[in-house]
C-alpha positions in Angstrom: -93.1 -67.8 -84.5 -96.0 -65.6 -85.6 -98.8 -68.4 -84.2 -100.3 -67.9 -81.0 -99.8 -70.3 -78.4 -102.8 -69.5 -76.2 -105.3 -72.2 -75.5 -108.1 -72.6 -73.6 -106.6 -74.1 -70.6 -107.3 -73.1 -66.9 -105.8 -69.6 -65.6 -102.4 -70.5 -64.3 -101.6 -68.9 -60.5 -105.2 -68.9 -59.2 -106.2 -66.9 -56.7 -105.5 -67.8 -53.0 -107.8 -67.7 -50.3 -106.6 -65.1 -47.5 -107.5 -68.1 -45.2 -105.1 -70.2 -46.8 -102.4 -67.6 -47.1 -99.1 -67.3 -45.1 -98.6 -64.4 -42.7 -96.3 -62.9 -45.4 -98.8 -63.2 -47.8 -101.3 -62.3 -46.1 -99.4 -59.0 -45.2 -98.9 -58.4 -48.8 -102.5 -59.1 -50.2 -103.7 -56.6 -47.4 -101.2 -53.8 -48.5 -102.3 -54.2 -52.1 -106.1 -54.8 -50.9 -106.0 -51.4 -48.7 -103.5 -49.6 -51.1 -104.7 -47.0 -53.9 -104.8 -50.5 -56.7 -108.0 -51.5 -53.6 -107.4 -55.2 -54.7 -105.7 -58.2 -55.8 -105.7 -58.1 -59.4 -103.5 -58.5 -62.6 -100.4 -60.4 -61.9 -100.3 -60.1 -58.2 -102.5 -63.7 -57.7 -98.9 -65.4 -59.5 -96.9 -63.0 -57.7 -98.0 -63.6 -54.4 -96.8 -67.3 -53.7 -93.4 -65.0 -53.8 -94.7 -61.9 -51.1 -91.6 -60.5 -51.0 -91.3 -60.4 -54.7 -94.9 -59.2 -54.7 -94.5 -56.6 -52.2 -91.5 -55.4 -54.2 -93.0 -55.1 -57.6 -96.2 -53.1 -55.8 -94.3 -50.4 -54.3 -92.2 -50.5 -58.1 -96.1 -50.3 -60.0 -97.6 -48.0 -57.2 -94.6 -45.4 -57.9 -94.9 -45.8 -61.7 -98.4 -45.6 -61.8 -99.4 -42.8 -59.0 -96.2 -41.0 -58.7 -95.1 -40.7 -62.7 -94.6 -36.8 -64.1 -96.2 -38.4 -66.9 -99.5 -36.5 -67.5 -102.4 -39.4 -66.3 -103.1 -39.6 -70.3 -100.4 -40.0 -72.2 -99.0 -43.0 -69.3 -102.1 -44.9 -69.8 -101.0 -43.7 -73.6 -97.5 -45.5 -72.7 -99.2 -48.2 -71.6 -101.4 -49.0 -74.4 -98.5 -49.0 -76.7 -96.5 -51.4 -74.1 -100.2 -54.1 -74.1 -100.2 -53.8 -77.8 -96.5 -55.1 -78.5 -96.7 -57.9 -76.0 -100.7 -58.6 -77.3 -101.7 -58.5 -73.4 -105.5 -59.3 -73.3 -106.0 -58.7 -69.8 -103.6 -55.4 -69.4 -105.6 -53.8 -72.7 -108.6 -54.5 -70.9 -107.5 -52.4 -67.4 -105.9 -49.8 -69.7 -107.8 -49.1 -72.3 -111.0 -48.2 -71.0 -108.9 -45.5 -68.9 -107.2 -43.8 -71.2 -110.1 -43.1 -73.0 -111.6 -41.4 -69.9 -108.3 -39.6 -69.2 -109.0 -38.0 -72.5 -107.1 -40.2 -75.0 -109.4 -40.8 -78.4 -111.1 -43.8 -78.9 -109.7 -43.8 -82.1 -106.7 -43.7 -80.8 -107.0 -46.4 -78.5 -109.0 -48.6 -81.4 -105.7 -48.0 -83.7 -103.4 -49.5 -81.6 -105.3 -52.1 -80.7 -105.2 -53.0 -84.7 -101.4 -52.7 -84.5 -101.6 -49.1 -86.4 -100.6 -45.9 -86.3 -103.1 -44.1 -84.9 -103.8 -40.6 -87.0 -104.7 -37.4 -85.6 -102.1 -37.8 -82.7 -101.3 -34.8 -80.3 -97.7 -33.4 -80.6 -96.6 -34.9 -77.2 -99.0 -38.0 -78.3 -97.0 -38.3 -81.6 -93.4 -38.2 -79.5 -94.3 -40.6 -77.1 -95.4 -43.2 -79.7 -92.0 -42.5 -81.8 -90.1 -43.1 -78.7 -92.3 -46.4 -77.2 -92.3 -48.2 -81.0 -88.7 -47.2 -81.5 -87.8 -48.8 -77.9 -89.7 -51.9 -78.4 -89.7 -52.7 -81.7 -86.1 -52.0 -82.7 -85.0 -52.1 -79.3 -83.4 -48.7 -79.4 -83.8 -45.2 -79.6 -83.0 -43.0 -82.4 -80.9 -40.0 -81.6 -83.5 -37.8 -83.1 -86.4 -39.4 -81.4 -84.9 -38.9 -78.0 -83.2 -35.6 -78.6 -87.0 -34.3 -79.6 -88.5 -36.3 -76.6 -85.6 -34.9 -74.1 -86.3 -31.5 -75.3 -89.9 -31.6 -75.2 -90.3 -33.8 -71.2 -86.5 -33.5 -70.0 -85.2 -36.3 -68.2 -87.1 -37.1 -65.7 -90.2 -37.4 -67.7 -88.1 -39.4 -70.5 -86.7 -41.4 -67.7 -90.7 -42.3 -66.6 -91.6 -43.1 -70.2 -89.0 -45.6 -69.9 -90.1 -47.6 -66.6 -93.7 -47.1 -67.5 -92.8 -48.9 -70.6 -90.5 -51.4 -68.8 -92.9 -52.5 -66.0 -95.8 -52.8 -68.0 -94.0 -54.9 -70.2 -92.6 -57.3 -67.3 -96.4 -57.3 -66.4 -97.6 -58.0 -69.6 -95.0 -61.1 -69.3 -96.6 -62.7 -66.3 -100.1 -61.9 -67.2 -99.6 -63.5 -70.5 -97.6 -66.8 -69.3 -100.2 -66.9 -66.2 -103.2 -66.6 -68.8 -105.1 -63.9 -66.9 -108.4 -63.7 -68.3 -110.7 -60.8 -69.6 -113.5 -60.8 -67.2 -116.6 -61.3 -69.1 -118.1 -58.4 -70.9 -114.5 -56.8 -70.4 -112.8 -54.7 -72.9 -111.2 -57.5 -76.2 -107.6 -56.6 -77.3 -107.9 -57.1 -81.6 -105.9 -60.0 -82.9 -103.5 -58.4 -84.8 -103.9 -59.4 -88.9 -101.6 -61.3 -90.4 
């Protein structure tokens, strides 16, 4: 199943008006309107006609996101990898601009959006992709990948490469099924070649 299925049909999950909005809602836009993400963005317009669901996947992202022992870098490093393998058009474009002002090389970013590996990778750059590609791609980890990733993050760093990887793929899911859009003049995700 290599084609894609993407058309150009209407977004699925628009937005909904706060006027229109249950109290729950409501409550749950507001916390993720006045919250650090200062908006309703990325999956949380689908999420929302379930607040509880919504409110619970939040707190999940805010702690991955703003509470990881991952350096800022090399999780917005994590999550590139993550956008890449599911080909997530709108998460590449809220990532990748990021990461490359968090210090991660264009390059860098430009090779994984090709579906390569990238070259001139940092030492913890080079462990992180191992570990991500080995997770997702074979869907397990090599003894020697992790043994080298334990010994260079321990476990609670190894344990945060894992849900970064994990929730930005269950994003990735809903943004791709929901067909969020790239806003215009927003960062393009490659097609990968065939």
């Amino acid at each position: 199943m290599g084609a894609s299925l993407m058309t150009t049909s209407p977004v699925r999950f628009p937005p909904i008006a706060l006027e229109r909005m249950s109290a729950e809602q409501k409550a749950a836009a507001n916390t993720l309107i006045n919250g650090p993400r200062g908006g309703i963005r990325g999956p949380f317009n689908a999420l929302l006609r379930n607040p509880v669901l919504a409110d619970r996947v939040r707190q999940l992202g805010d702690s991955i996101r703003f509470e990881n022992s991952l350096p800022a870098a090399l999780r917005e490093f994590t999550i590139l990898i993550t956008a890449r393998f599911w080909s997530a058009k709108y998460e590449w474009h809220a990532h990748s601009k990021l990461a490359v002002e968090l210090g991660i090389k264009q390059e860098t970013v430009d090779s994984i959006g090709l579906g390569e590996k990238p070259k001139n990778l940092t030492p913890d750059e080079s462990l992180i992709y191992e570990f991500c590609s080995e997770i997702l791609y074979k869907k397990d980890i090599s003894d020697s990948t992790y043994a080298k990733t334990l010994a260079r993050f321990g476990e609670l760093t190894v344990l945060d490469i894992l849900a970064t990887t994990s929730y930005f793929g269950f994003v990735s899911v809903i943004l791709n099924a929901i067909r969020q859009p790239v806003p215009e003049g927003g960062v393009q995700l490659p097609p990968l070649k065939t």
